[in-house]
N, C-alpha and C positions, 0 to 999 in steps of 0.2 A: 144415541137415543137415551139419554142420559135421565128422561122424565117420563117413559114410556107408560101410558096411563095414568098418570097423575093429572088431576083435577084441580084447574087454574082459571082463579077471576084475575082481571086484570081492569081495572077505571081506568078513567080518563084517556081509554083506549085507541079511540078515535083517528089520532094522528101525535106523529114526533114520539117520541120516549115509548108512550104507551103502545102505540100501532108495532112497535121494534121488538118491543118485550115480547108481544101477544105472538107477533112471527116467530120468534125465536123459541120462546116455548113449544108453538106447535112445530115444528121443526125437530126438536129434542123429542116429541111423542106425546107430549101433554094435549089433553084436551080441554078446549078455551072457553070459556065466558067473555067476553068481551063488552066490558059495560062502558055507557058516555050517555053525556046529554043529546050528544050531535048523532041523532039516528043515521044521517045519510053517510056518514063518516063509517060510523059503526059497522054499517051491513053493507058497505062496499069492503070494509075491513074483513070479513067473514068470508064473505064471496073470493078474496084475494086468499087467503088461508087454505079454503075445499079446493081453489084451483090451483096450489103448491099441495095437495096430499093431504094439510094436514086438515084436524079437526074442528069446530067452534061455532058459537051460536051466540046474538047479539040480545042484553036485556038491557032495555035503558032503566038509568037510574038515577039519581041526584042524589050524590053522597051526602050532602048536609040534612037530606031528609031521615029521620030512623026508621019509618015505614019501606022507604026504597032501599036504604042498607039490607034488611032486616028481608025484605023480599028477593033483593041481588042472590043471597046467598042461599036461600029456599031454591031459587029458579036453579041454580047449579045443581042444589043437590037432588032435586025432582028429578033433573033430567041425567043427570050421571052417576049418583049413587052416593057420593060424598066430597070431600072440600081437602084440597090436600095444600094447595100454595092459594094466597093473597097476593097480590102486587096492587096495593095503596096507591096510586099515581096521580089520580085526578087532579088538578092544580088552575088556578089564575093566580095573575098578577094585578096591581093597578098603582101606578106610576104617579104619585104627587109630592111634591115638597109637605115636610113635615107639617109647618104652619097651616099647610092650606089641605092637609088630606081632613076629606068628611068622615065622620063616627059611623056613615053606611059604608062606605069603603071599603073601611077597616071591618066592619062587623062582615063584609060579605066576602073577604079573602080569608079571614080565620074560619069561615063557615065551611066554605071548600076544604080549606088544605090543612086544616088542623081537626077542625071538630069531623069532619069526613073521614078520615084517618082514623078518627079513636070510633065511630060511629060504625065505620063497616070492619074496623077489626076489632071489634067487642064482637058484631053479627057473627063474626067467620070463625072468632076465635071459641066461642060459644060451642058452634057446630065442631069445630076441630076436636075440642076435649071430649062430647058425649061420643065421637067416633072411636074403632077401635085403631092402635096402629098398624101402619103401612107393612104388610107381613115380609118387606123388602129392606125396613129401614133399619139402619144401625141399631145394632143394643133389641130390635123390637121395641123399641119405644115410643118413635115418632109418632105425632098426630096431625103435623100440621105445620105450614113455616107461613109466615107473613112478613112483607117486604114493603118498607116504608120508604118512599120517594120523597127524600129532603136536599139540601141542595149544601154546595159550599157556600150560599149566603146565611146558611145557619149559625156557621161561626165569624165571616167576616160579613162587613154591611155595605149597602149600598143607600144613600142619602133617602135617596126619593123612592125608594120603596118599601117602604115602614111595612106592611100588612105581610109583605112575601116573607120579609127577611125573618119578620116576627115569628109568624107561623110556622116557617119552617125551623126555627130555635126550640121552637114547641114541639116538633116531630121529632126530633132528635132526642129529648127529653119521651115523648110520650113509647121513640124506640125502645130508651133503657126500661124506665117503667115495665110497660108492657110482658121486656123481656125477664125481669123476674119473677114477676107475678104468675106469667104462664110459664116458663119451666117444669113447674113439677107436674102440668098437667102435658108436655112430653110437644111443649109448639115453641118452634123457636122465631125469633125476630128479629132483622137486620134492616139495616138505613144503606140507604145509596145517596151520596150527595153529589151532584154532576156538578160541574164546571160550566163553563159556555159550551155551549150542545149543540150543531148544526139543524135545531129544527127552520121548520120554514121562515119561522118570525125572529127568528136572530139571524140567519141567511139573510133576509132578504136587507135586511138592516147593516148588516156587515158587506155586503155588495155594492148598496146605494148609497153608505155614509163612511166614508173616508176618516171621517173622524172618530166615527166607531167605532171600523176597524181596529185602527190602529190603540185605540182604548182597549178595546176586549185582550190583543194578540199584545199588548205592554205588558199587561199582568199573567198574561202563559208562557212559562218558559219551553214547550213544548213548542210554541208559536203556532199553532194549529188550532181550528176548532176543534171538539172532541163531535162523534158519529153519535146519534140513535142508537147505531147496529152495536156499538162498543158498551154502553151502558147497559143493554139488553142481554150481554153473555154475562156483564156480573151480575146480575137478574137471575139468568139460567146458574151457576154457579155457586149464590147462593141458594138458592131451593134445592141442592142436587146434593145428593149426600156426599160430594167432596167438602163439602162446607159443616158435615153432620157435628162438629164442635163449638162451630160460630154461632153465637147469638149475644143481643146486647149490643152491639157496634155500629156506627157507621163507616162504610167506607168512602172514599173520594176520589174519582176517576175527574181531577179535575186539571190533568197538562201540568199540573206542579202551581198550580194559584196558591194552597195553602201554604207552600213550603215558602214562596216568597215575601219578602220585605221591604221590594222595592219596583223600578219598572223594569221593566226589557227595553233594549233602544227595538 
């Protein structure tokens, strides 16, 4: 119970990454928020949660909007007292050759997954500093952690997907940032960049295309996909005062993609 009372929003919670994190937290003892656009996702997400023990309650949101931010994090703290961890997650993708991606495309991937990001953790990070800290946390200092979900496309790319790979180049940057700036107000911020992740839309893809298997599993030298459930403890791990020195960093639970230079046969 490593989060026992701690008070956790988590986006893009819905399903894959975010639905792992949100379990795992309540699991550790935290209790949830669970924000998404996808209502029916969300409150079967919550329903799944009360009937594993743990805690949580669904507020939809659209992180590009500042009004929805900016009420996400009201709705946590009405209902539970105060704001202890973020987890940034919410995300799209959209797939075009460079030539041919539209200027909405692009403006509506950075709108999710970057401007979302800096949108609901300004909201959170706001509330974190006027709180007092966590009378549990190292030093007495904590206020607050916030965990940004960028990817290993942030450092290498992928052709045709200009807007993902951008945005998350931008999360990674808006990690450091962030993390200086709020320091001395006692909040810290880390980045998770996953690898290819077994949700349902790269399952299903990696099942039916043979060819894309064996694309994704060339560049893992792990030769696996990576789990939900496995990104979701360095989630928990971060927030959890074994971590109470990190901030500023991304890490990469990504099979060993970055360390490579070449294919796997």
């Amino acid at each position: 119970m490593k989060l026992l009372g701690r008070i956790v929003i988590v986006t893009g919670a819905a399903q894959g990454i975010g639905a792992a994190c949100a379990k795992a937290f309540a699991a550790e003892g935290a209790k949830l928020v669970v924000s998404d656009v996808n209502e029916v996702g969300g409150t079967a997400l919550v329903k799944d949660i009360a009937a594993a023990g743990g805690t949580a309650l669904f507020c939809r949101a659209d992180v590009g909007e500042r009004a929805d931010a900016e009420r996400l994090v009201k709705f946590a703290v009405d209902h539970y007292g105060r704001l202890d961890v973020l987890v940034n997650n919410a995300g799209i993708v959209h797939a075009a050759d460079f030539l041919d991606l539209a200027e909405e495309d692009f403006e509506r991937v950075l709108r999710v997954n970057l401007k979302g990001a800096f949108l609901c953790g300004q909201a959170a990070a706001r509330q974190m500093a006027a709180q007092p800290p966590r009378a549990s946390a190292p030093a007495g200092s904590e206020r607050g952690v916030v965990i940004n979900m960028s990817s290993a496309n942030a450092v290498v790319a992928i052709a045709n997907q200009v807007p993902y790979t951008v945005s998350k180049g931008g999360v990674n940057q808006l990690t450091k940032v962030m993390a200086i700036a709020l320091a001395p107000k006692g909040i810290r911020v880390m980045g998770i960049g996953p690898g290819s992740i077994a949700t349902e839309l790269l399952k299903t893809a990696v099942l039916t295309n043979e060819a894309a298997r064996t694309r994704i599993l060339s560049r893992t030298p792990l030769g696996r996909l990576g789990e939900p459930e496995e990104i979701a403890r360095i989630a928990v791990f971060l927030a959890s005062d074994d971590a109470s020195y990190l901030t500023g960093s991304t890490v990469y639970p990504d099979g060993g993609r970055l360390a490579l230079n070449y294919t796997m046969s």
